[in-house]
C-alpha positions in Angstrom: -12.4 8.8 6.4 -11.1 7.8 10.0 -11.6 4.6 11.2 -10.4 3.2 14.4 -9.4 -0.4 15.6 -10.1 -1.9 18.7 -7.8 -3.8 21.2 -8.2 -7.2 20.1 -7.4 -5.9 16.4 -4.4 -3.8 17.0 -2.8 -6.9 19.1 -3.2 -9.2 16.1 -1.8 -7.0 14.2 1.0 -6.2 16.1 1.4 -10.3 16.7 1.2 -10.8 13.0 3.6 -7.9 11.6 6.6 -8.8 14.1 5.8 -13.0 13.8 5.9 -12.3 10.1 9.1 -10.3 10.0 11.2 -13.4 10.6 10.2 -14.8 7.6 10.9 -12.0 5.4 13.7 -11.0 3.5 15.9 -7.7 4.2 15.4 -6.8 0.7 12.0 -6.8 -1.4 11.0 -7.7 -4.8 14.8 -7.9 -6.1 16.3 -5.1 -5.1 19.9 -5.9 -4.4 21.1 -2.5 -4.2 18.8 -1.7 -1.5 20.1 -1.7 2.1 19.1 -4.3 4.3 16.1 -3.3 6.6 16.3 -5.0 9.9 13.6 -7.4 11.5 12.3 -4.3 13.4 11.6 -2.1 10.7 10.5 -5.0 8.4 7.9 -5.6 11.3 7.0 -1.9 11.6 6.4 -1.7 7.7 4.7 -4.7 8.0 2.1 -3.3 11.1 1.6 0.2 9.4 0.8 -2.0 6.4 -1.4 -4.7 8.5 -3.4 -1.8 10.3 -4.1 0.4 7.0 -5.4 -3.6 6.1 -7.9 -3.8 8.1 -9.1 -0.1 8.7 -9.8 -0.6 5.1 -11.9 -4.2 5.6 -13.6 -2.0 8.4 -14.8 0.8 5.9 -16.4 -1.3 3.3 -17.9 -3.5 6.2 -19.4 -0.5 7.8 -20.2 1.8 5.0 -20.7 -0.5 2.1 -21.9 -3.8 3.2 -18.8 -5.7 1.4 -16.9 -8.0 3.6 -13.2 -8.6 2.6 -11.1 -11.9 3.6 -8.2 -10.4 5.5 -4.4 -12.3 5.1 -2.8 -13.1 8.1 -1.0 -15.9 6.5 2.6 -16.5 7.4 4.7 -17.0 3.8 8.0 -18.6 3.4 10.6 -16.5 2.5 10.8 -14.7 -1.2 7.1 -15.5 -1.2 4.4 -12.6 -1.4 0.8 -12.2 -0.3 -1.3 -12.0 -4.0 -3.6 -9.2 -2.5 -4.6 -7.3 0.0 -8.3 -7.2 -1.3 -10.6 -8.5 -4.1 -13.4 -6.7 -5.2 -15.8 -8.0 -8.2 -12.4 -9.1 -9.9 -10.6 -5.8 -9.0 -7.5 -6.6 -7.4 -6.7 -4.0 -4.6 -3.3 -2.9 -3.0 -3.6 -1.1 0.6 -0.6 1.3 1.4 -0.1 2.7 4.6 2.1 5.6 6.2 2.8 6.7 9.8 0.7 10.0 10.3 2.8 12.6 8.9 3.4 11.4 5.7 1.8 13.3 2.8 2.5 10.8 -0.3 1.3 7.9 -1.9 4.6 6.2 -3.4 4.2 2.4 -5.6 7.6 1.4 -6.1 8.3 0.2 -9.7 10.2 -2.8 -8.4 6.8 -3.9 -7.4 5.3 -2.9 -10.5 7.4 -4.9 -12.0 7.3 -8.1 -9.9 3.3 -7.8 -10.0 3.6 -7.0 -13.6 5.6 -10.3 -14.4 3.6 -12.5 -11.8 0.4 -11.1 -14.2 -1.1 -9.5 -11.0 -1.0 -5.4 -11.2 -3.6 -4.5 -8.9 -6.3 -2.0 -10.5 -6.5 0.4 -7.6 -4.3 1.6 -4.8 -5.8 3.2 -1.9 -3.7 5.0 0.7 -3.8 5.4 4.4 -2.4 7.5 7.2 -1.9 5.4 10.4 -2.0 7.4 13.4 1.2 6.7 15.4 2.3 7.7 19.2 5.8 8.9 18.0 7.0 9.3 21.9 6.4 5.4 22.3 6.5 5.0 18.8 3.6 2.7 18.7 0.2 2.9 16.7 -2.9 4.4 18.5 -4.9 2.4 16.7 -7.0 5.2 14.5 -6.5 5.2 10.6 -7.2 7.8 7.9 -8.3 6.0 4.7 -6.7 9.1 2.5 -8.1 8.3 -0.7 -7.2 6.1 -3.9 -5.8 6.2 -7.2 -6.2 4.4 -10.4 -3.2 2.1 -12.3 -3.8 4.0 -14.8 -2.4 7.3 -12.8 1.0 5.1 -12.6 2.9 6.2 -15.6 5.3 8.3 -17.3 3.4 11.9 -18.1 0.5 12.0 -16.1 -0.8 15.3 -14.4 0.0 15.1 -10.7 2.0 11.5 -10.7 5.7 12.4 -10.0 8.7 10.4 -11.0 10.7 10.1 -7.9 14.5 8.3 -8.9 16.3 6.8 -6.2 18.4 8.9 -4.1 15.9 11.9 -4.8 14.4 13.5 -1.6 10.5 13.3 -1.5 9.4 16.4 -1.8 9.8 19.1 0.6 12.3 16.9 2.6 14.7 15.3 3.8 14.0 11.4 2.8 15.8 10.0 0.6 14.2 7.3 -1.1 16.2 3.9 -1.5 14.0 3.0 -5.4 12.5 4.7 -7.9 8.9 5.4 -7.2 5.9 7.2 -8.8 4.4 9.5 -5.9 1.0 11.4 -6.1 0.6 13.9 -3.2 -2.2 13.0 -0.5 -4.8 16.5 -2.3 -4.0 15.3 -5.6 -5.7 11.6 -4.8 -9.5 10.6 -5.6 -11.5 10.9 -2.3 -15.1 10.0 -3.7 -15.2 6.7 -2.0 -18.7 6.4 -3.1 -17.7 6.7 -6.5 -15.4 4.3 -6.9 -17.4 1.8 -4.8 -20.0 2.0 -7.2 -18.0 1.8 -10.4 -16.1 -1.4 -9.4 -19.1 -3.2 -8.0 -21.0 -2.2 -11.4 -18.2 -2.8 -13.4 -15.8 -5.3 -15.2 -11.9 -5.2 -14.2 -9.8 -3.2 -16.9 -7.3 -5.2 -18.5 -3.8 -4.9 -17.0 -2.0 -6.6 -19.4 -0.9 -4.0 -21.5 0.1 -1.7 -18.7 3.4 0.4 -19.6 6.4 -1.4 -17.1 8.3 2.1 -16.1 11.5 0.7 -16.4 10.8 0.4 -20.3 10.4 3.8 -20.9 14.1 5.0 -20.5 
């Protein structure tokens, strides 16, 4: 589904992302063998992230009559946003990706910190942000991909990979700097109306029993 952002929205959250970056540490969620990201790619994480945000807000606005609270909170640093979104008690993480990419990747470190802060989010929905890659600057225009369950983020599930750190995502050259579980853009639920239905009809699943995949070896 594409949505599109106007002016005023991409400028906030372009102001936000880069603000934000000064507050955030080089490495996330504990990684200390992680290299260091810089300020400037901290802030264009944090944009691609901001933008897939709200394109997301925008959709159920539009199509489904739910508003969402968008963050544009400043945190100190070492302290993390709880949510991106909140649905009838289902917590909601919104990835993002520069047009081109083709995977959904959750990091276990983040697993694991939202696992230990007792805040897994239930779903994950992912987003391709459109991005001018001579002036390497968003065009404003967002594909909301599609979305996958927690329950899709384990060991031995059809069509969830286990991508180790220092493997190349595949079919190129990226070599990822933490182990991640990746589910390829096709193999990711694109019912929207679906899933909209179920969580607005339905309780939150319990996450507390979720497998941490660190455990398993």
């Amino acid at each position: 589904m594409i949505i599109e952002l106007t002016k005023h929205e991409l400028e906030r959250c372009i102001e936000f992302s880069y603000k934000c970056a000064k507050n955030q540490q080089e490495i996330e969620f504990g990684q200390s063998d992680t290299i260091p990201r810089s300020h400037i790619e901290i802030g264009r994480d944090n944009l691609i992230g901001k933008i897939a945000e709200v394109a997301f807000s925008k959709m159920m606005d539009k199509y489904f009559g739910i508003m969402i609270a968008l963050d544009f909170e400043y945190y100190p640093r070492g302290v993390w946003d709880k949510q991106d979104a909140i649905i009838n008690g289902w917590r909601i993480d919104v990835k993002g990706t520069r047009q081109g990419g083709r995977w959904m990747l959750i990091e276990w470190s983040k697993l694991n910190f939202r696992q230990k802060e007792g805040i897994l989010s239930h779903l994950y929905i992912m987003s391709s942000v459109n991005w001018d890659r001579v002036k390497d600057f968003p065009t404003g225009k967002v594909d909301i991909v599609g979305w996958a369950s927690l329950n899709r983020l384990v060991h031995c599930v059809n069509n969830t990979l286990v991508l180790r750190k220092g493997s190349c995502i595949p079919k190129t050259n990226t070599r990822l700097q933490a182990d991640n579980f990746g589910i390829h853009f096709d193999n990711l639920e694109h019912d929207w109306n679906k899933v909209i239905q179920w969580i607005t009809n339905n309780p939150a699943f319990d996450t507390s029993g979720y497998p941490n995949p660190y455990n398993v070896f």
